[in-house]
N, C-alpha and C positions, 0 to 999 in steps of 0.2 A: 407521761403518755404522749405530749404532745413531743416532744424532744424523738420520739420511737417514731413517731407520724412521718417530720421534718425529715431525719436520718432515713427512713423509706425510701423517702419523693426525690433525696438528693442521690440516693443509690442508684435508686430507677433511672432518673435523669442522665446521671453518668452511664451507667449499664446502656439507657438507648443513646446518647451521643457517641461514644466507645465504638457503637456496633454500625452507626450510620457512618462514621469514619471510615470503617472499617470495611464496609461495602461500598464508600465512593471510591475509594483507594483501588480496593480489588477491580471493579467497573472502568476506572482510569487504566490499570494494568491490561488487562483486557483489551481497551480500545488499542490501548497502544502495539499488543500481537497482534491483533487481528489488523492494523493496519502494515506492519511489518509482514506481516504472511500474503497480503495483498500487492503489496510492491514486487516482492521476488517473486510470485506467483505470474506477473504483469511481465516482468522477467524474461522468464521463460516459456512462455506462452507466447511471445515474442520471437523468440529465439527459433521455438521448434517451428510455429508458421514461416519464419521465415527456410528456414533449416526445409519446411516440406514446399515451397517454394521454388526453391532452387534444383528440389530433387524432382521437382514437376517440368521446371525449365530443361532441366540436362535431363530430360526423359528416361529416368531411375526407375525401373519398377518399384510398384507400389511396396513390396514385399522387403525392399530392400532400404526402404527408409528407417530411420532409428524413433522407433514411436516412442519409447520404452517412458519418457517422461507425463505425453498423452494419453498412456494406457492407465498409467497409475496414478495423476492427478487431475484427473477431466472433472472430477466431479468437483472437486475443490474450484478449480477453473470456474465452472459454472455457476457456484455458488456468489462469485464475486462478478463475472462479468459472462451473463447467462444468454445475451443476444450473440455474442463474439463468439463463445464456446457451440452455440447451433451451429452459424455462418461454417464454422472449422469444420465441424462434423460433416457438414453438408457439403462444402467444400471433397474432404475427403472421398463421402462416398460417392460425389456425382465422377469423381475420376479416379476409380476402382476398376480394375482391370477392363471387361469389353467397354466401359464406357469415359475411358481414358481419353483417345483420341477425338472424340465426338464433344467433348466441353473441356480439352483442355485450355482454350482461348480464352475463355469464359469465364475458367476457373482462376486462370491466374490473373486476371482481372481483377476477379474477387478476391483473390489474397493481399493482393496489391492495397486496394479499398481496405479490407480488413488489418491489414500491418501497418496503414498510415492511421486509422484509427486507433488501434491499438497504443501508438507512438504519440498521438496525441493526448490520451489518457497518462502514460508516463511522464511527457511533459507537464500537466497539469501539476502532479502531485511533486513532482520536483521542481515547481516553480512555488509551489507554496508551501515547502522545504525554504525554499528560497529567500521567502517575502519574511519568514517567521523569524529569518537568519539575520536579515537586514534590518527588521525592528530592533531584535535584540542589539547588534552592534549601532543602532543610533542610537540605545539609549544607554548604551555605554561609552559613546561619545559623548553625548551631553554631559554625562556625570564626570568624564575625563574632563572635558570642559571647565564645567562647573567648580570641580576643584582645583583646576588648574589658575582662573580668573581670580580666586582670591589671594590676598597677597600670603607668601610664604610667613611661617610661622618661625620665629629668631626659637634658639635650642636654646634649652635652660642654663642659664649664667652659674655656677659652682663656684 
């Protein structure tokens, strides 16, 4: 009976460490898309501000800019960088057709401001790509190191 009790508690045991595994694991997977969908997302939202920028400077009509990447992932945009993704939208509409000419100066001001922000967020996160990159190779120097200071080892005499 008690040997039935024991074998239970150690099934159970197992069964819940198994499954906490098993959801830190998935949780780690996770972070780690969600911060890769963040980067390239950073990307390009990057890219098309600057991209509607330029098409502000060389006075493109509005119609004639290529949104197609803002049309289809604004909302994802905002989900990660939701003050940035207003300023854009805002952006946008204050220089929509009659009121184009009336804040263009204004407007590209504010992309300006907004694209240097935006580049500094990308710097962040690829500087601490960076830093994670730089631990790791000191402490693989150390360990190179490390075995390197001990005296070499004579090969077995036959």
């Amino acid at each position: 009976m008690n040997d039935t009790i024991y074998g239970a508690f150690i099934g159970c045991g197992a069964t819940l460490a198994g499954t906490a595994l098993t959801l830190a694991y998935q949780a780690f997977k996770d972070y780690q898309k969600d911060k890769a969908m963040k980067a390239a997302l950073l990307e390009m939202f990057i890219a098309s501000a600057k991209s509607y920028e330029e098409s502000l400077r060389c006075s493109v009509p509005q119609q004639e800019w290529n949104s197609s990447f803002w049309n289809r992932c604004q909302l994802e945009v905002t989900k990660y960088f939701p003050n940035e993704a207003v300023e854009f939208n805002d952006i946008i509409f204050k220089t929509s057709f009659f009121l184009r000419g009336a804040n263009r100066s204004d407007c590209l001001r504010r992309l300006k401001h907004l694209i240097s922000a935006l580049s500094v967020a990308k710097a962040k996160t690829q500087q601490t790509c960076t830093k994670k990159l730089l631990r790791w190779l000191q402490k693989m120097h150390s360990k190179i190191q490390h075995s390197s200071s001990s005296p070499p080892s004579r090969p077995p005499v036959l």
